[in-house]
C-alpha positions in Angstrom: 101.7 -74.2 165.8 100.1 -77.5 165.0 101.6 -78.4 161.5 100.6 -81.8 159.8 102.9 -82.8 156.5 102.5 -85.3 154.1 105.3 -85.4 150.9 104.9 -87.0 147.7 107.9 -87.4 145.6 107.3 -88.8 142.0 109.7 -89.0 138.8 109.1 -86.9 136.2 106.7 -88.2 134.2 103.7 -86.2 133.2 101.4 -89.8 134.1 102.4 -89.5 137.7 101.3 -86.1 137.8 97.6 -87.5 138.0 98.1 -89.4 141.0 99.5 -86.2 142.9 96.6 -83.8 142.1 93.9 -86.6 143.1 95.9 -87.1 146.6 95.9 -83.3 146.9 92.3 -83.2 146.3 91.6 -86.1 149.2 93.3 -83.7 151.3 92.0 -80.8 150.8 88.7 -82.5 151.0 89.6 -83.6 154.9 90.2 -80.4 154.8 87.0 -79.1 155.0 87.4 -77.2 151.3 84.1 -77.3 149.2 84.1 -79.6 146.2 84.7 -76.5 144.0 88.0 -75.6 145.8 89.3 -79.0 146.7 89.4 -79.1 142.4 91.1 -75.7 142.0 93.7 -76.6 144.3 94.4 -79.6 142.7 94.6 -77.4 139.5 97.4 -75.1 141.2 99.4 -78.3 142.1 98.9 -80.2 138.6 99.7 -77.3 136.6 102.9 -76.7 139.0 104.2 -80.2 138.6 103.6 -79.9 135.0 105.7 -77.3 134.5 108.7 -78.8 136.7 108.8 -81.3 134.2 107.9 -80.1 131.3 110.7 -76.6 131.5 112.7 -77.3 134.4 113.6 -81.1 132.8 112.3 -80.8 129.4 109.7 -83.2 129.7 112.6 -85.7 130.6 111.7 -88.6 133.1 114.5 -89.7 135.8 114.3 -86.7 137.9 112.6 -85.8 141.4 109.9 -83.9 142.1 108.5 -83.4 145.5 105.3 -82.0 146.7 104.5 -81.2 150.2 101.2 -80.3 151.8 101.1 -78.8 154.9 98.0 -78.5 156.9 98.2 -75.3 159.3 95.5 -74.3 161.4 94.8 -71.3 159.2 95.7 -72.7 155.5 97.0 -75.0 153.4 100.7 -74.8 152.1 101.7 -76.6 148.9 105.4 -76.4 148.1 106.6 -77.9 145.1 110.4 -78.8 144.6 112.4 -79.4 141.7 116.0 -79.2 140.6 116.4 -78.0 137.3 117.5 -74.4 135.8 115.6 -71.8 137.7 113.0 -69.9 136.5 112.8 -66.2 135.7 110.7 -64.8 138.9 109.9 -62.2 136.4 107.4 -65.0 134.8 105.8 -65.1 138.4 105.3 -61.4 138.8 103.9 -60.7 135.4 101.6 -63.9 135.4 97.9 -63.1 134.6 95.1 -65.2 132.5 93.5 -62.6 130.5 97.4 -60.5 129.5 97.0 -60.5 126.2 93.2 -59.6 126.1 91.1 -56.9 125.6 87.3 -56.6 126.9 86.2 -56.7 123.5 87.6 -59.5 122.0 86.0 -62.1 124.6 87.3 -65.3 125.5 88.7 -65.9 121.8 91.8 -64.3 122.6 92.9 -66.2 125.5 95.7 -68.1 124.5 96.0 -71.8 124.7 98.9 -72.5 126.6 100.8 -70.0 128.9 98.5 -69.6 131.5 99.3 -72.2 134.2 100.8 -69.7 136.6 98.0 -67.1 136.0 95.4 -69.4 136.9 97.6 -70.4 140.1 97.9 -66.7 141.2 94.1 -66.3 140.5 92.9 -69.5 142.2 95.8 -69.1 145.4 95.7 -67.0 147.9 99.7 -66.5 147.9 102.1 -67.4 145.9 105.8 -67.6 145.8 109.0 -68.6 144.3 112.5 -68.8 145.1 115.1 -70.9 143.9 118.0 -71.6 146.2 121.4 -74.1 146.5 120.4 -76.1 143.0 116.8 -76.5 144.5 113.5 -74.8 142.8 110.7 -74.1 145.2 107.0 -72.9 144.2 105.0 -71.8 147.5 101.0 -71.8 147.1 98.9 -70.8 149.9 94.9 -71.6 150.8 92.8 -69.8 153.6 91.3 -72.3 155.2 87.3 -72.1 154.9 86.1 -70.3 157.7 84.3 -72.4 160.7 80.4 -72.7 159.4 80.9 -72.1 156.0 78.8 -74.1 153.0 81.3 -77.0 152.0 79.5 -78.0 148.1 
């Protein structure tokens, strides 16, 4: 299998989380991804790295987190590594956007925060999480776009 890597590894500080999403999006761009799904990705990765810092270290800068892209030649793999408390897998499994809505009440009733692992599990083809030795890992998987498809 023909696996190409690339790892960042930045402190935790919500202003480095920027520079990781844009270097995603190059990426998946060379990639072959459309516009539209070179962003979402980087969406799935900023919103992971945010919450590494924000609930595994409490927002608290001095601590590692690594992001590693993986090119197959069938998808992309983005695993993102921290090492504080684990979170509840149950938070993976019952992750959706629209939860706590209704048809009825529209949009309005989205809530404004929350939703950052619903949006990855909606955007992502797979996604996983395990937590192992002291070390936090969240897998997110990308089909490739298929050979002759419209890149935007």
């Amino acid at each position: 299998m023909n696996l190409r890597s690339v790892k960042f590894v930045i402190d935790s500080n919500l202003e480095n989380v920027t520079l990781v999403g844009m270097s995603v999006n190059r990426l998946c761009s060379s990639a072959s991804f459309s516009d539209i799904d070179c962003y979402s990705i980087e969406l799935c990765v900023v919103e992971a790295v945010t919450n590494s810092i924000r609930h595994s270290y409490g927002g608290e800068h001095g601590h590692e987190v690594k992001v590693v892209f993986t090119l197959t030649q069938e998808d992309v793999i983005l695993d993102i590594y921290d090492n504080g408390p684990p979170m509840n897998p149950e938070l993976l499994d019952k992750a959706d956007i629209m939860s706590s809505c209704d048809d009825r009440r529209g949009i309005e009733c989205i809530p404004e925060g929350g939703r950052g692992l619903g949006i990855i599990k909606a955007i992502m083809d797979a996604v996983a999480y395990g937590s192992e030795k002291g070390e936090n890992r969240l897998t997110m998987r990308k089909k490739l776009p298929e050979k002759g498809e419209s890149v935007e």
